[in-house]
KOLLOMI-798968 format. One record per residue (C-alpha): residue in three letters; x, y, z. Coordinates in steps of 0.2 Angstrom, whole numbers, always signed. Example, Ala and Ser with C-alpha at 12.3 -4.5 7.8 and 13.67 -1.06 7.14 Angstrom:
REM residues 2
  code     c1     c2     c3
   Ala    +62    -22    +39
   Ser    +68     -5    +36
***
This chain:
REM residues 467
  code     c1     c2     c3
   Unk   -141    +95    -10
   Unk   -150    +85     +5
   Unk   -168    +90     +5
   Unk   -177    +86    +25
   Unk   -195    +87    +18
   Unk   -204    +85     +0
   Unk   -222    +89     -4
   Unk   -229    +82    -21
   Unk   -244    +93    -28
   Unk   -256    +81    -39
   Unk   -267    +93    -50
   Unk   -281    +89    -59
   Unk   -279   +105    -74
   Unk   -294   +101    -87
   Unk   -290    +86    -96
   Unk   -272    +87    -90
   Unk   -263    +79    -73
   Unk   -249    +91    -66
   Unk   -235    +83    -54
   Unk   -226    +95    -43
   Unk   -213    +94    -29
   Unk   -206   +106    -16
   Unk   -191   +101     -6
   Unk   -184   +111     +8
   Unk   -171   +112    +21
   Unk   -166   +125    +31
   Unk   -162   +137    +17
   Unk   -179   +136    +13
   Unk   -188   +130     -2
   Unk   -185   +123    -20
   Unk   -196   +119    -34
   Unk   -188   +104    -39
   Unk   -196    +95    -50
   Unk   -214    +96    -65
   Unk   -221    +86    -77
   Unk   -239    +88    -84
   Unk   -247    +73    -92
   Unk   -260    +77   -106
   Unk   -279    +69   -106
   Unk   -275    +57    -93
   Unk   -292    +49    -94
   Unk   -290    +45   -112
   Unk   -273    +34   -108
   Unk   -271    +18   -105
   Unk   -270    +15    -87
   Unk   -256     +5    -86
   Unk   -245    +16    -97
   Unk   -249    +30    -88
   Unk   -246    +22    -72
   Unk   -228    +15    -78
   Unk   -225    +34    -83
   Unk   -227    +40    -68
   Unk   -219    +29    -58
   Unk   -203    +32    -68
   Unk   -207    +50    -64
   Unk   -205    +47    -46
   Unk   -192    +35    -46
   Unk   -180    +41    -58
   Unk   -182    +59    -47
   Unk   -180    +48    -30
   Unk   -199    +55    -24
   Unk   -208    +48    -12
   Unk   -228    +45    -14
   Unk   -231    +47     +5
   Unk   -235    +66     +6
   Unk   -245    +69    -10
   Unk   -256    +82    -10
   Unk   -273    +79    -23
   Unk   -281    +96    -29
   Unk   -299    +94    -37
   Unk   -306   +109    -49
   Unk   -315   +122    -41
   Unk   -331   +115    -50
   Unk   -331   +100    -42
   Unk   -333   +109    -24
   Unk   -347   +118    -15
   Unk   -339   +132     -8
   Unk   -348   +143     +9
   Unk   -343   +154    +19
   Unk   -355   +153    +35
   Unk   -355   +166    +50
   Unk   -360   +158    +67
   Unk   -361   +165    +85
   Unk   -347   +163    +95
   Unk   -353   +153   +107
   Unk   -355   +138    +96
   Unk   -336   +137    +93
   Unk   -335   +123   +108
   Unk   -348   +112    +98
   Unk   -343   +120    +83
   Unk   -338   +101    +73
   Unk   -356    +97    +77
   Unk   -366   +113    +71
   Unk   -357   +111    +54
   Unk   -361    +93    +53
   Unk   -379   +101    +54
   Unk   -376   +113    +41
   Unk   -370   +101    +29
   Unk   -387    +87    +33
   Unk   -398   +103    +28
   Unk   -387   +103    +11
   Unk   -389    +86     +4
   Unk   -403    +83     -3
   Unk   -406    +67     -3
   Unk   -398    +53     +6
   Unk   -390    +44     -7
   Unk   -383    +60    -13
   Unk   -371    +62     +1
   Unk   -353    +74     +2
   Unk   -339    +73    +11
   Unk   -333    +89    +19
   Unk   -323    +99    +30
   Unk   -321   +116    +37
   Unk   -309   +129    +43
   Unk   -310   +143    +53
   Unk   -304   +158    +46
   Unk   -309   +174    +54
   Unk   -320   +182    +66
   Unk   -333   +196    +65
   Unk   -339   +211    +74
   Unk   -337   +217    +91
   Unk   -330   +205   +106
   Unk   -348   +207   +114
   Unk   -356   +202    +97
   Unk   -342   +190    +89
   Unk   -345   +180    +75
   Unk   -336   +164    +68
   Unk   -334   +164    +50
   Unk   -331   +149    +42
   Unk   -325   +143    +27
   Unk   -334   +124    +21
   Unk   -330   +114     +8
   Unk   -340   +100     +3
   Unk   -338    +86    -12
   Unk   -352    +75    -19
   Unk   -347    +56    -14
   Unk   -347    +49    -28
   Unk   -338    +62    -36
   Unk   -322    +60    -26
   Unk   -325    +39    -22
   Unk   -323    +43    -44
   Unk   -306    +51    -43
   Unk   -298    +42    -28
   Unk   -305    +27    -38
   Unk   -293    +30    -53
   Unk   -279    +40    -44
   Unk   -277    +21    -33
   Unk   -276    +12    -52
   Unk   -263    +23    -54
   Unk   -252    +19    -37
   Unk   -255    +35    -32
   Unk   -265    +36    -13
   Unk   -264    +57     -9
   Unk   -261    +61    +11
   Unk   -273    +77     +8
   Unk   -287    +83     -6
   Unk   -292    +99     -8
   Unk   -296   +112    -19
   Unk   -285   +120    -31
   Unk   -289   +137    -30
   Unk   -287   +137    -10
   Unk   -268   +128    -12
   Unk   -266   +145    -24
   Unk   -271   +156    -10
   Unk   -261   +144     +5
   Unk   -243   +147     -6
   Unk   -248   +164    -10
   Unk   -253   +170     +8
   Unk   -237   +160    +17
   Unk   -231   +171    +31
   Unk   -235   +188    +21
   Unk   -242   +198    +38
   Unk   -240   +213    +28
   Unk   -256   +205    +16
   Unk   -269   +206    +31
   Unk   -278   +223    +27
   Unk   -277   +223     +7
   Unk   -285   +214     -4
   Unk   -279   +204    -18
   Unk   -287   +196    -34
   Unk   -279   +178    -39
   Unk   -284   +176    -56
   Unk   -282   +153    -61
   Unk   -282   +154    -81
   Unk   -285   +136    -85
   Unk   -285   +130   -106
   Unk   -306   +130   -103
   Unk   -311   +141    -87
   Unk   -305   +154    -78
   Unk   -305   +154    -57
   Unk   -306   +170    -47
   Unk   -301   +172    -30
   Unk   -303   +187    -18
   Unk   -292   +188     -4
   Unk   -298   +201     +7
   Unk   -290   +206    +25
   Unk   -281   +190    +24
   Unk   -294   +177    +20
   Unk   -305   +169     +7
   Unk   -317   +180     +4
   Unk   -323   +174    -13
   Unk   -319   +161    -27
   Unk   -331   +156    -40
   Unk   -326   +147    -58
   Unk   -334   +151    -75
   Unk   -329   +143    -91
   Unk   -318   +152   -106
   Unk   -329   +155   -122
   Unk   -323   +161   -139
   Unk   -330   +176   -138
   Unk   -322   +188   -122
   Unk   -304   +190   -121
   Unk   -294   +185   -107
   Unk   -293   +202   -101
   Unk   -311   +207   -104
   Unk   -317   +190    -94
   Unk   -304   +192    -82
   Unk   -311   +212    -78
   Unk   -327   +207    -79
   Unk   -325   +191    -66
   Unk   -317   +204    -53
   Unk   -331   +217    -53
   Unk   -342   +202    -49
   Unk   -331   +197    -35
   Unk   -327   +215    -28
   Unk   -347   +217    -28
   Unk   -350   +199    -19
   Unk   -336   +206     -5
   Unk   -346   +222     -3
   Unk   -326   +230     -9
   Unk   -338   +247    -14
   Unk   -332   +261    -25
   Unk   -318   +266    -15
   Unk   -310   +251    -11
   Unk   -293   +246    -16
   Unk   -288   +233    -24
   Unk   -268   +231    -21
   Unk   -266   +218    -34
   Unk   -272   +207    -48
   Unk   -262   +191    -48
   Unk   -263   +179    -64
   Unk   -257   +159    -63
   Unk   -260   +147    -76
   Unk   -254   +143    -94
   Unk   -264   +158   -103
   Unk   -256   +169    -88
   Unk   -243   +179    -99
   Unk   -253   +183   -113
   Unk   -265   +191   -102
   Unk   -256   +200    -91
   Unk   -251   +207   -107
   Unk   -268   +214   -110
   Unk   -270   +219    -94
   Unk   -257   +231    -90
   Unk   -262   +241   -103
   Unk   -277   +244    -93
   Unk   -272   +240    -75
   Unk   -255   +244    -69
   Unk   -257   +233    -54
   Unk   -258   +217    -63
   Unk   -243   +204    -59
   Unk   -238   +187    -61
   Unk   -239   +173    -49
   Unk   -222   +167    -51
   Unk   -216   +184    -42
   Unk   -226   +180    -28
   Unk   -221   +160    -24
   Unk   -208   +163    -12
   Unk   -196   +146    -18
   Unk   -181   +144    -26
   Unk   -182   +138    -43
   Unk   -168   +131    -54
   Unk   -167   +139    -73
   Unk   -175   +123    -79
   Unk   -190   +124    -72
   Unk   -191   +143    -73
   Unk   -200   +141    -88
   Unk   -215   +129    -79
   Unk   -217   +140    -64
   Unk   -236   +151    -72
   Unk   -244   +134    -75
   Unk   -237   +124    -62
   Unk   -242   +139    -46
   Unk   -256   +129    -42
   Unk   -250   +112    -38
   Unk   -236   +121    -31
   Unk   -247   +126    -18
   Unk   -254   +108    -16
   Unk   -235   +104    -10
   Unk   -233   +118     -1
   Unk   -252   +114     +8
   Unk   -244    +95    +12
   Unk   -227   +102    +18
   Unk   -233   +119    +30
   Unk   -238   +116    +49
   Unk   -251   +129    +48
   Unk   -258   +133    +33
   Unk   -268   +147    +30
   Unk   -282   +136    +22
   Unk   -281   +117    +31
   Unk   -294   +109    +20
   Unk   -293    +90    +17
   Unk   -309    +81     +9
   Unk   -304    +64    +11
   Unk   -314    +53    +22
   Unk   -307    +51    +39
   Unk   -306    +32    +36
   Unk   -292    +35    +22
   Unk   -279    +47    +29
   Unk   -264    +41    +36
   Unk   -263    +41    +55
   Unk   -247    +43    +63
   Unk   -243    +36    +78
   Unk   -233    +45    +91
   Unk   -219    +31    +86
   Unk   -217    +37    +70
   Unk   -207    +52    +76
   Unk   -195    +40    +86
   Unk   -183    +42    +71
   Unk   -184    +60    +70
   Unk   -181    +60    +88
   Unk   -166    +49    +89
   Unk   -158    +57    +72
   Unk   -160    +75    +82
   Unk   -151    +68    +99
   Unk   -139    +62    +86
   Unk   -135    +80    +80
   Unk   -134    +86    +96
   Unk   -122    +74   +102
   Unk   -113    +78    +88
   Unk   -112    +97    +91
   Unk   -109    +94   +109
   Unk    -94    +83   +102
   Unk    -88    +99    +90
   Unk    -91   +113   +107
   Unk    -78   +102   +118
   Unk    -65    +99   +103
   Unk    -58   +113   +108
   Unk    -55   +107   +126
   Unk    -45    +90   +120
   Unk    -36   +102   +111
   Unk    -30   +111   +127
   Unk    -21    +95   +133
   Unk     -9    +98   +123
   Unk     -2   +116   +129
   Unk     -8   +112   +148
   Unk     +8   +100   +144
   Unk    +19   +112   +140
   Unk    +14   +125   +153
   Unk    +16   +110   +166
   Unk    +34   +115   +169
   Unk    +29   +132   +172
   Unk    +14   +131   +184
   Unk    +25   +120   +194
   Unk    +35   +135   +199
   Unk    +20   +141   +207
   Unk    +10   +133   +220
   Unk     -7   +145   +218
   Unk    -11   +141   +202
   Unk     -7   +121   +202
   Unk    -23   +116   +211
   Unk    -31   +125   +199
   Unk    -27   +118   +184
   Unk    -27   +102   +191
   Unk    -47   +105   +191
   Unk    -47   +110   +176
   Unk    -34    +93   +168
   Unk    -48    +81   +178
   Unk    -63    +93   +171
   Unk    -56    +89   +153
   Unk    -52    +70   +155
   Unk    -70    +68   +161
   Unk    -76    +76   +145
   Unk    -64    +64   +136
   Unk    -73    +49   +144
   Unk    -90    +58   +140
   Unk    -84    +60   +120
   Unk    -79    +43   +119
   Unk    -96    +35   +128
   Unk   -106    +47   +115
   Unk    -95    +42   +100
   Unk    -95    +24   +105
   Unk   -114    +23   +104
   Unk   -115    +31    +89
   Unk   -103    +18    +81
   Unk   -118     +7    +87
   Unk   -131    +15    +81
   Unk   -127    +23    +64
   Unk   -113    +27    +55
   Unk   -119    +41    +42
   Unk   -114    +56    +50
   Unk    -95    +50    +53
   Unk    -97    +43    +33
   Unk   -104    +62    +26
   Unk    -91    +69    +37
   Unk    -78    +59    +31
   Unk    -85    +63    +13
   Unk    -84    +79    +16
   Unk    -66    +78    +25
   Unk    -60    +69    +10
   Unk    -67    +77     -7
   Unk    -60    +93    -15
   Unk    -70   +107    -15
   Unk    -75   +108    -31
   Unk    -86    +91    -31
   Unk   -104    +93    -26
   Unk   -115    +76    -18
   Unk   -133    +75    -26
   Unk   -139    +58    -20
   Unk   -133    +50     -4
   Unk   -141    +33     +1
   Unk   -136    +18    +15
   Unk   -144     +1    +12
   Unk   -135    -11    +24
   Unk   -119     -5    +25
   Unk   -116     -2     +4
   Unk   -115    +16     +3
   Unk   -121    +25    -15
   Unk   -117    +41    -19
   Unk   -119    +54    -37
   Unk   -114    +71    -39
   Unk   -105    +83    -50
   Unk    -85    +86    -49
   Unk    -69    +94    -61
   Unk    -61    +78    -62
   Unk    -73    +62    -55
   Unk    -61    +50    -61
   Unk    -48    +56    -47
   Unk    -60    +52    -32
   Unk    -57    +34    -34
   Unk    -43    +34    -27
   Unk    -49    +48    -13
   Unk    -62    +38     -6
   Unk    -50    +21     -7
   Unk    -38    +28     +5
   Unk    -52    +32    +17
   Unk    -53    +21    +32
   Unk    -72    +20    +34
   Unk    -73    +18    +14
   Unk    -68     -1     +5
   Unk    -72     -9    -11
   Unk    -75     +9    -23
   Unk    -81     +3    -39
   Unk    -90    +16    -52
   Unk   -108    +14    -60
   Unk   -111    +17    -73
   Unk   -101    +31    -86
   Unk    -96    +46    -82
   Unk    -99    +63    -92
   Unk    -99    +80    -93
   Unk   -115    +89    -86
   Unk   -121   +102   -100
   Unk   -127   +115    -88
   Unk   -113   +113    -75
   Unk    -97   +108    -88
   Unk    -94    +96    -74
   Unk    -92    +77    -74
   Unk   -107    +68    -67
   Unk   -103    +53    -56
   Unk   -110    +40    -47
   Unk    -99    +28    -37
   Unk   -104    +14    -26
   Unk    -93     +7    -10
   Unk    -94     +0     +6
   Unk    -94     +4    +26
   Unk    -78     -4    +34
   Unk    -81     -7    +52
***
């Protein structure tokens, strides 16, 4: 499957370091890949930093959109309520705020803020704000070691509000209930209230010995639905549990509270049956991909200094601009096929309109309409040939290869063309693909055997562009 965007979440889970990836496409999108690497900081560096360079390139990843999520006891949290009439100077006022929070001048945070509601009547409105702030020299600390590792993050924000940006993605129906996320981490347990569609609450408090996870949990929501002024007869529509301790608990809980559910039902991605199993404890840097992919998440936090987050220029979309006047040459190309195909039986019914002098103008129109969009085709087809040859190559693959073989990794480098995937009989291809005129020199990389989940061959050929 070709995959048109892919978010990596980077969690920092205790002593642990979590690696997730989301890929999507026009389907939607697919929890492709996990791995969790236990007391990080205890490693040697350069070992861990081979490990996860395998990671990402034996998965083909790409370390440009990662997403870092920090623990929720690392931040400071606020929610502020301004007039509205601040909202034009509204970068300004919170710089203010946060000067008023730091103490001392060497104790300096890096911050940022999002809007995220409003309140009371128009005449009256008030902005509420949601501001996240990080000591300096707690997340130079991380950034510090993450760069040791060859890993630079796009985005940094918290974990528990990347929970809350994949639980809350395009759910309207969510805006006037209220919903407890409960993060069950091996030493602390995180709770979020999300109330009429926003972050109402979080706060963190560490796991002891003594209170189960249901009793902690039961007891962390009663603070939060006091702190949200929720009152005696507010509803609660559901209490969500994530995390590695998540199952277990919800055990205990539905005993008690029948409205208690796992996170997993809630994530909205496709996820293959191997990593089914990875989906409770991996929900949160889930939502650290998802927050690196979305256009408009709910919660667009990032904590990293301005300084080092990637700029794009408007250059950079000049690919994606010429790849999509591509396709739509190409579809323009399929619309009039059906237009050169009509030359054909305007031959045959020349004899006939001949007989008929009305008509014959008429069609003559239409022969020079069609031989004008021949000309057209051919310009359009002809800079193409210039410009890139991988759609007529996937087309040809796809033209060429029985049905029952699947492509998992396409890549072009000059001309050499590589390809992997999954088929009933690899060995036959060979021949296939030689026989193609685009297609010379088909050599195989590499054995070939049977797939244990599929009971397919698994290939991977390599071969070259003929021009």
């Amino acid at each position: 499957m070709i995959y048109l965007k892919t978010g990596i979440g980077i969690e920092m889970r205790g002593a642990d370091l979590l690696i997730s990836s989301l890929q999507s496409n026009y389907s939607g999108q697919t929890f492709t890949r996990f791995k969790r690497f236990p007391d990080f900081r205890q490693r040697n560096k350069q070992d861990l930093r081979q490990e996860i360079n395998l990671f990402f390139k034996s998965n083909r990843l790409s370390k440009e959109n990662i997403v870092l999520g920090i623990p929720r006891k690392d931040f400071v949290l606020r929610h502020l309520e301004l007039p509205a009439e601040v909202e034009d100077n509204l970068k300004q006022v919170i710089q203010y705020q946060v000067q008023s929070l730091e103490p001392v001048e060497e104790d300096r945070f890096y911050y940022d803020y999002a809007l995220i509601g409003n309140k009371g009547p128009e005449s009256q409105k008030r902005l509420v704000i949601l501001l996240a702030m990080i000591r300096k020299a707690v997340l130079d600390e991380h950034l510090e070691f993450l760069r040791d590792l060859g890993i630079n993050p796009a985005i940094v924000t918290a974990n528990g509000l990347a929970l809350a940006n994949i639980f809350l993605q395009n759910r309207k129906d969510f805006q006037d209930k209220t919903f407890m996320l409960a993060d069950l981490t091996p030493t602390s347990l995180e709770i979020l209230a999300l109330h009429k569609g926003i972050l109402a609450y979080s706060r963190e408090v560490p796991k002891d010995n003594i209170r189960s996870w249901g009793d902690l949990i039961l007891l962390e929501i009663d603070e939060a639905a006091s702190k949200i002024r929720l009152g005696p007869d507010g509803l609660i529509e559901k209490i969500v549990l994530s995390g590695e301790f998540s199952e277990s608990a919800h055990e205990q809980l539905t005993a008690v509270i029948p409205e208690c559910a796992l996170v997993k039902n809630y994530l909205g991605c496709d996820t293959p049956e191997e990593n089914k199993p990875y989906l409770q404890e991996a929900a949160s840097s889930l939502g650290l991909a998802y927050t690196g992919m979305a256009r408009r998440p709910v919660l667009k936090i990032n904590l990293l200094p301005p300084e080092l987050r990637v700029q794009q220029t408007r250059w950079a979309y000049v690919p994606a601009a010429l790849l999509g006047l591509a396709v739509i040459a190409l579809l323009l190309a399929f619309a009039l096929h059906q237009m050169v195909q009509q030359r054909i039986l305007i031959r045959t019914l020349d004899q006939e309109i001949a007989k008929l002098q009305g008509p014959v103008a008429r069609v003559q129109a239409l022969r020079n309409e069609t031989e004008t969009m021949d000309k057209r085709i051919a310009s359009i087809e002809k800079i193409l040939g210039k410009r890139d040859m991988n759609l007529e190559i996937l087309q040809e693959l796809t033209n060429i290869l029985p049905m029952d073989t699947y492509i998992t990794t396409y890549s072009n480098q000059d001309g050499k063309i590589q390809i992997a995937g999954l088929s009933n009989s690899a060995t036959d291809l060979i021949p296939k693909l030689e026989r193609s005129p685009l297609l010379k020199d088909v050599v195989q990389r590499g054995p070939i055997f049977k797939n244990a989940q599929t009971g397919k061959d698994q290939f991977s050929f390599e071969m070259k562009v003929e021009r």
